[in-house]
DOMARLO-745021 format. One record per residue (C-alpha): residue number from 1; x, y, z; residue in three letters. Coordinates in Angstrom, 2 decimals. Layout:
# DOMARLO-745021
(pt NUM, (X, Y, Z), ALA);
...
//
This chain:
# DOMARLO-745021
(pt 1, (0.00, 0.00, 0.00), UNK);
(pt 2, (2.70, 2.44, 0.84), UNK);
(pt 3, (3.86, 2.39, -3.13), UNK);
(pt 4, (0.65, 2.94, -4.24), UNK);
(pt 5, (0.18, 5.92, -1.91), UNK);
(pt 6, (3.51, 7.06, -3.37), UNK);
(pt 7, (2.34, 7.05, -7.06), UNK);
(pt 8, (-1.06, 8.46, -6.47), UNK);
(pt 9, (1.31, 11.37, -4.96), UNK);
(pt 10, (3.55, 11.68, -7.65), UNK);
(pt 11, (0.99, 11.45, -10.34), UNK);
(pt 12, (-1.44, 14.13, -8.83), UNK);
(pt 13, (1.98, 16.26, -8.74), UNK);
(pt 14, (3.18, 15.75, -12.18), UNK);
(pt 15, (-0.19, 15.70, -13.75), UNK);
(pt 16, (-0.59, 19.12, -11.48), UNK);
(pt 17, (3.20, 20.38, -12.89), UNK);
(pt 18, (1.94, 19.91, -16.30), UNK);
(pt 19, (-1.33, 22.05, -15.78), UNK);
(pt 20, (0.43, 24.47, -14.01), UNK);
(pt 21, (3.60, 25.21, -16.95), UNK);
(pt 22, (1.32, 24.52, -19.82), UNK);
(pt 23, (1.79, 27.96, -21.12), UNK);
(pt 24, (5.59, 27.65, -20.56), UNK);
(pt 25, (6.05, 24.70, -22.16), UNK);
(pt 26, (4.09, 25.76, -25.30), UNK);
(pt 27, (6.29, 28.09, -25.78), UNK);
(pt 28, (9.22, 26.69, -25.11), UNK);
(pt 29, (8.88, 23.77, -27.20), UNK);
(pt 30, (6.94, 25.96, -29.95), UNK);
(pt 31, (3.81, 23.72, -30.19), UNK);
(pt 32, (1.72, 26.46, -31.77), UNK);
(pt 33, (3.73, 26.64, -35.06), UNK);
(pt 34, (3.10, 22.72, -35.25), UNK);
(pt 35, (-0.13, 22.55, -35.04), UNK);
(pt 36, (-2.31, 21.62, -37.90), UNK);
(pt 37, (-5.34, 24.10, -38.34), UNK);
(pt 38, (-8.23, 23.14, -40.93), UNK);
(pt 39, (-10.09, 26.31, -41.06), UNK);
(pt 40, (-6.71, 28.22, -41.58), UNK);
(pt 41, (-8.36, 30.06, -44.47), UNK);
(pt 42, (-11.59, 31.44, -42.53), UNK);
(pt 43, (-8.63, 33.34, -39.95), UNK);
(pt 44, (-6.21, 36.45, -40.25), UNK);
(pt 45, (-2.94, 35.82, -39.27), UNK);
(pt 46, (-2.36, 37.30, -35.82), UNK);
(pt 47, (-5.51, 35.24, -35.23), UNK);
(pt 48, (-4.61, 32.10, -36.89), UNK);
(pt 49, (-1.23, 32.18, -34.56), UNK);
(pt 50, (-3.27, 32.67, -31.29), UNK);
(pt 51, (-5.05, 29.93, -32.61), UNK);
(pt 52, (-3.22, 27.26, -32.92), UNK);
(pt 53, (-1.74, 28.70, -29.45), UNK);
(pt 54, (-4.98, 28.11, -28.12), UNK);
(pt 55, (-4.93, 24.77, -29.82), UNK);
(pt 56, (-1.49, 23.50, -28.25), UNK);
(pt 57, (-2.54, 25.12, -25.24), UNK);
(pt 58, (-5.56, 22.91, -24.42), UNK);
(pt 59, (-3.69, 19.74, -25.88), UNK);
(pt 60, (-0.81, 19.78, -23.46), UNK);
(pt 61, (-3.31, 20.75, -20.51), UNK);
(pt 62, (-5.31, 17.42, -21.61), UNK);
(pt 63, (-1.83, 15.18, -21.08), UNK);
(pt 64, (-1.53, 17.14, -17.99), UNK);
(pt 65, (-5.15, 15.74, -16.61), UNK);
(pt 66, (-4.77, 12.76, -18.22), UNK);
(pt 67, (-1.66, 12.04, -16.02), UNK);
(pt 68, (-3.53, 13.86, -12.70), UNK);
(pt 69, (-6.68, 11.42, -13.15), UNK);
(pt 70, (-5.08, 8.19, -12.37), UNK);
(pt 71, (-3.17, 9.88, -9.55), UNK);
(pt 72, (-6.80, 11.24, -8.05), UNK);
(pt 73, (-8.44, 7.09, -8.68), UNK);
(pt 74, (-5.01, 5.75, -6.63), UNK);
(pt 75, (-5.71, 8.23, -4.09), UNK);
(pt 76, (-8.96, 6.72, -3.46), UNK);
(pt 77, (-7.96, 2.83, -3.71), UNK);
(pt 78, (-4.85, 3.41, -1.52), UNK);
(pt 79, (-6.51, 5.44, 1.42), UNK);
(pt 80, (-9.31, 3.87, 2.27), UNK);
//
């Protein structure tokens, strides 16, 4: 039990981390200029770039609770 109280921590944290520097690690790794927009015609530029921003944004804060949400079901098997 004491292992699986330890990765339900560590989960909730890095799944938390990720969340938290989602902005920062947009831009660091410059996931906005990679992302593939469909309507790209229907924007302006300055738009278009905020975006796919946008875009990257809310994909890297989805890993982030993807990685928080097993963390939050350990949490719940290992403390009871």
């Amino acid at each position: 039990m004491p292992l699986l109280k330890i990765a339900a921590i560590l989960l909730i944290v890095v799944g938390a981390a990720i969340n938290y520097s989602a902005g920062y690690i947009v831009k660091r790794l410059s996931l906005g200029r990679r992302m593939a927009v469909k309507e790209a015609h229907e924007l302006t530029g300055e738009a278009l770039e905020e975006y796919k921003r946008m875009k990257a944004l809310s994909l890297v804060k989805l890993v982030g609770l993807f990685t928080l949400v097993p963390g939050v079901v350990l949490v719940f098997i290992a403390f009871r």
